[in-house]
C-alpha positions in Angstrom: 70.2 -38.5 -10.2 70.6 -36.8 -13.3 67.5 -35.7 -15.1 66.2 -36.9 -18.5 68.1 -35.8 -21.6 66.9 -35.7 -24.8 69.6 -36.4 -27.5 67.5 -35.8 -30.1 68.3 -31.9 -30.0 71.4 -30.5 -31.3 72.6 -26.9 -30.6 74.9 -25.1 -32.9 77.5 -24.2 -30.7 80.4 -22.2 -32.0 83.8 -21.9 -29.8 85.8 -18.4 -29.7 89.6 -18.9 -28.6 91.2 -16.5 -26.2 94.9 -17.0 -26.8 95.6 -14.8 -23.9 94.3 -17.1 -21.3 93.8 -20.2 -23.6 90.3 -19.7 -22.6 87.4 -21.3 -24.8 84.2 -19.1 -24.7 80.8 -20.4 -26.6 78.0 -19.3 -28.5 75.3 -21.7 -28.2 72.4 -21.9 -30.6 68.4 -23.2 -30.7 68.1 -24.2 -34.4 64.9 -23.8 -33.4 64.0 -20.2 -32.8 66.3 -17.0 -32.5 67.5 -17.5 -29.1 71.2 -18.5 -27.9 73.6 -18.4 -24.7 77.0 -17.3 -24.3 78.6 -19.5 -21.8 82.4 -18.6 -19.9 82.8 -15.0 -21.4 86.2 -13.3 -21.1 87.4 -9.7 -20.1 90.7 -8.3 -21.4 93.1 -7.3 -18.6 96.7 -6.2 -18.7 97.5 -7.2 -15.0 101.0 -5.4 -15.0 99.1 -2.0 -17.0 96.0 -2.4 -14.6 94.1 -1.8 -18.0 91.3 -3.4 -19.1 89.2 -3.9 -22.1 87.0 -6.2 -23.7 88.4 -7.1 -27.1 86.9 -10.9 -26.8 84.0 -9.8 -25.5 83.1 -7.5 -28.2 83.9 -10.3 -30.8 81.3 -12.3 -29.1 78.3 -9.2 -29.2 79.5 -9.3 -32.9 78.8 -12.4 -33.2 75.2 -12.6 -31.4 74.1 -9.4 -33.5 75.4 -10.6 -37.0 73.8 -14.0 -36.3 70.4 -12.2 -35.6 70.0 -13.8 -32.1 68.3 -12.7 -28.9 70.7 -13.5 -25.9 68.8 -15.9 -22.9 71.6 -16.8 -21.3 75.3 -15.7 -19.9 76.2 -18.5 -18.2 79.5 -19.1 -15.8 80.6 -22.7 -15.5 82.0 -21.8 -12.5 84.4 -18.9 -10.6 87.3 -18.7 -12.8 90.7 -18.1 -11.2 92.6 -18.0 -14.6 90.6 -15.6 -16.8 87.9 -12.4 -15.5 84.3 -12.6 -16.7 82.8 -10.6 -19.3 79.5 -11.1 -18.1 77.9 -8.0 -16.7 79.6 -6.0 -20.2 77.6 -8.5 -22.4 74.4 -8.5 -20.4 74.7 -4.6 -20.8 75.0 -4.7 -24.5 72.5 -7.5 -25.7 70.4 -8.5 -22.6 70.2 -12.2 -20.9 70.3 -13.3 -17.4 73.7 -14.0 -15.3 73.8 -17.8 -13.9 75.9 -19.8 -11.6 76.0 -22.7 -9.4 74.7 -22.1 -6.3 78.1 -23.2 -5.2 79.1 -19.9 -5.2 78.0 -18.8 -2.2 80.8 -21.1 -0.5 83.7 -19.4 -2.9 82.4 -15.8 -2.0 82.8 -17.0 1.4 86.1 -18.2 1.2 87.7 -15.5 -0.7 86.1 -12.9 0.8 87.8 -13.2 4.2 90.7 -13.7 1.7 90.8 -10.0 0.3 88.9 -8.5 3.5 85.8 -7.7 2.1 83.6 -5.5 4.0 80.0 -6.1 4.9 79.1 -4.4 2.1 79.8 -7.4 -0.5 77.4 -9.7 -0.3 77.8 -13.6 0.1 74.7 -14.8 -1.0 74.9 -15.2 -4.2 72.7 -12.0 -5.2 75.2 -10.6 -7.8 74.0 -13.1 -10.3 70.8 -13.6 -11.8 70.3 -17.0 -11.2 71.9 -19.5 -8.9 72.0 -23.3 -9.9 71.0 -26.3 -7.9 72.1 -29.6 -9.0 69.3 -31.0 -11.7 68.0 -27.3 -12.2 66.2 -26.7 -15.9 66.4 -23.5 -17.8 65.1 -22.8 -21.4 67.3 -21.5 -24.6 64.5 -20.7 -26.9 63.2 -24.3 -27.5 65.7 -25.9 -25.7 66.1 -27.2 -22.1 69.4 -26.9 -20.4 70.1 -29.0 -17.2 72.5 -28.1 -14.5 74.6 -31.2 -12.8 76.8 -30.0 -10.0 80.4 -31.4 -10.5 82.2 -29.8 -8.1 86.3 -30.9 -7.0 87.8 -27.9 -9.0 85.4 -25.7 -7.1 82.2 -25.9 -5.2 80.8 -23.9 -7.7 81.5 -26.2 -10.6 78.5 -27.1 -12.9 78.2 -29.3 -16.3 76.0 -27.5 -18.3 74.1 -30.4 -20.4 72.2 -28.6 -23.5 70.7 -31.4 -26.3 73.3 -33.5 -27.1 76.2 -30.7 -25.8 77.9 -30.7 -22.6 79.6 -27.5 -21.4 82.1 -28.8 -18.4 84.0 -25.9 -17.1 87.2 -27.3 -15.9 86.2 -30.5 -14.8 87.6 -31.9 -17.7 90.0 -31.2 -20.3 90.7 -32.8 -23.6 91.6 -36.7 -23.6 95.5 -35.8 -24.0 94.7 -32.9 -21.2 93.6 -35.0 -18.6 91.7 -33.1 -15.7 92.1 -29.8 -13.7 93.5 -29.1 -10.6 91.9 -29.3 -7.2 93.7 -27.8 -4.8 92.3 -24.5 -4.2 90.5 -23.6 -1.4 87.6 -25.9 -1.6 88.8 -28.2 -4.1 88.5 -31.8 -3.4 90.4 -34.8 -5.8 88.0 -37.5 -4.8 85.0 -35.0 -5.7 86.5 -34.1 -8.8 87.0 -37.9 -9.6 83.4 -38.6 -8.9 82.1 -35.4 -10.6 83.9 -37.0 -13.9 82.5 -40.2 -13.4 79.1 -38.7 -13.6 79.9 -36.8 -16.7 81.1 -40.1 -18.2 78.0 -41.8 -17.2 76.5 -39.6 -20.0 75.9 -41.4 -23.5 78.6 -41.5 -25.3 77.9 -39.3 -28.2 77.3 -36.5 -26.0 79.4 -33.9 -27.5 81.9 -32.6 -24.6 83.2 -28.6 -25.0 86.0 -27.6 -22.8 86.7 -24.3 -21.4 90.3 -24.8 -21.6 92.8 -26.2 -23.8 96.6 -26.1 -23.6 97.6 -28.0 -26.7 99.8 -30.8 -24.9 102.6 -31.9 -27.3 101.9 -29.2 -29.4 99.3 -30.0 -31.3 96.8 -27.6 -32.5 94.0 -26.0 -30.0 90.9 -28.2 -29.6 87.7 -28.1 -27.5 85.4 -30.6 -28.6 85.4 -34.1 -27.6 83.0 -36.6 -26.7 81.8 -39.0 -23.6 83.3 -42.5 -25.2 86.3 -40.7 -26.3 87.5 -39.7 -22.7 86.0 -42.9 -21.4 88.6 -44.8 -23.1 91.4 -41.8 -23.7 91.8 -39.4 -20.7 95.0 -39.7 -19.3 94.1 -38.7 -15.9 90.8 -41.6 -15.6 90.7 -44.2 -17.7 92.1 -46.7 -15.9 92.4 -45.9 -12.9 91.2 -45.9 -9.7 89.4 -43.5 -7.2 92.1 -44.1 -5.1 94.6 -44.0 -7.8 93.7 -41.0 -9.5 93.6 -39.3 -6.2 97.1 -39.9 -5.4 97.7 -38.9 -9.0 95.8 -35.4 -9.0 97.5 -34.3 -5.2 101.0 -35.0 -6.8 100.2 -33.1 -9.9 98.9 -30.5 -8.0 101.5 -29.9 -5.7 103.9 -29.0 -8.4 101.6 -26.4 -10.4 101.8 -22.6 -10.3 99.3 -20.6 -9.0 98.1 -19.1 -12.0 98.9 -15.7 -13.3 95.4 -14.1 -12.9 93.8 -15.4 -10.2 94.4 -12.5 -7.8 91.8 -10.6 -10.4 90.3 -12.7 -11.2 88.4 -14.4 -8.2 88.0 -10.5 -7.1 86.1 -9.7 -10.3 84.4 -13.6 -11.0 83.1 -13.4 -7.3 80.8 -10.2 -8.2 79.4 -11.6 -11.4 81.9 -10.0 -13.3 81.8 -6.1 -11.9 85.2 -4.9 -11.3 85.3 -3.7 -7.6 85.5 -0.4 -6.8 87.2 1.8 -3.8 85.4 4.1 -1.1 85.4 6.7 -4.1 83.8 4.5 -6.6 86.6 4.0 -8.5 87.9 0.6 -9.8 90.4 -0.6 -7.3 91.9 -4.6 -6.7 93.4 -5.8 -3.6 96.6 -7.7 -3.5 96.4 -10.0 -0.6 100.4 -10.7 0.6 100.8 -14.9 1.5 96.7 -15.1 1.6 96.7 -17.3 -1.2 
């Protein structure tokens, strides 16, 4: 059941490209008051260098204080395995509250037996703010945001629905993009199937951001689409078949990479964004050998 939403209120939401992870971050805007959201920050790392720094991140604070805007909201659309969250730097510089899906608890789980985590990291979730159940309401300013769990990439997944804008994580990529993968640990292709049917059961004006584009043909970076457009253009659904697409996404999947970052990634994206730290305090990452 997905709550009432009122398509009558538009947010300015403004997209910031991170070519290093192709990576979409947003900025989104109550025309109504002062207040905004940043939603699937990134962190800088040099993975080979072990150095990081927060170039994209900094852009973003930029942003928030040129525009004059008080920060609500840093919301994840879910734990990121190709990109590290910028989350906790942001919330340090401007303010706002952390926010997941309550999914999360399940990925810490998972990965934390994954990089032998001790009982000192917590798997409940506490690390953030606030955790999302499906249908959950939170305020930007004026504005009401709903929460709809769409999990299949990850049981974390959420579809952030703000006005008339839909944030979607990796759920769904641009028509020509198709749909992400589903084949990490607790990934599921007939829940990702039904998680975009329910995003496509949105009115079709609903604008539709992604958090990823790859530019398929070579065509210049997009991240805004809307409902009727990947009703009748995604290359992954339209036209096919639970079953069908499900065959589809498990052969697709079986031939992808295991992308570059994800060994920092889910460390980092796990905790909210802090960067783990040794028994001296200092920042330290695990490489798990054939864990993943």
């Amino acid at each position: 059941m997905t709550p009432s939403i009122d398509m009558t209120v538009h947010p300015i939401v403004e997209g910031f490209f991170d070519e290093a992870t192709n990576t979409i971050s947003y900025i989104v805007r109550d025309p109504g008051s002062d207040a905004c959201a940043v939603v699937d920050s990134v962190m800088d790392i040099d993975y080979a260098a072990g150095r990081i720094t927060h170039d994209h991140a900094d852009a973003l604070i930029a942003r928030v204080r040129e525009l004059g805007c008080r920060l609500e909201w840093i919301i994840e659309t879910h734990v990121h395995a190709d990109h590290l969250s910028a989350a906790p730097y942001i919330q340090g510089a401007l303010g706002g509250r952390i926010g997941i899906g309550a999914g999360i608890v399940a990925v810490q789980e998972t990965f934390g037996k994954v990089f032998n985590e001790g009982t000192e990291f917590q798997r409940d979730g506490s690390q953030f703010d606030r955790l999302f159940e499906d249908g959950d309401t939170y305020e930007i300013g004026t504005m009401t945001a709903v929460a709809l769990h769409t999990p299949g990439h990850t049981p974390a997944c959420m579809t952030h629905v703000v006005g008339d804008a839909a944030f979607v994580g990796d759920t769904l990529f641009m028509p020509d993009g198709g749909s992400a993968r589903a084949d990490f640990p607790g990934g599921d292709a007939g829940q990702l199937y039904d998680s975009i049917q329910r995003i496509l059961a949105l009115p079709g004006e609903m604008r539709l951001f992604m958090c990823h584009d790859y530019g398929p043909g070579g065509r210049d970076i997009a991240w805004e689409t809307t409902v009727a457009e990947e009703r009748a253009h995604n290359i992954h659904v339209a036209g096919r078949t639970r079953a069908e697409f499900v065959e589809m996404r498990q052969a697709r999947d079986a031939t992808l990479k295991v992308p570059s970052l994800i060994i920092p990634s889910l460390q980092v994206n796990m905790r909210a964004g802090e960067v783990p730290t040794d028994q001296h305090g200092n920042p330290m990452m695990k490489v798990p050998v054939n864990g993943l």
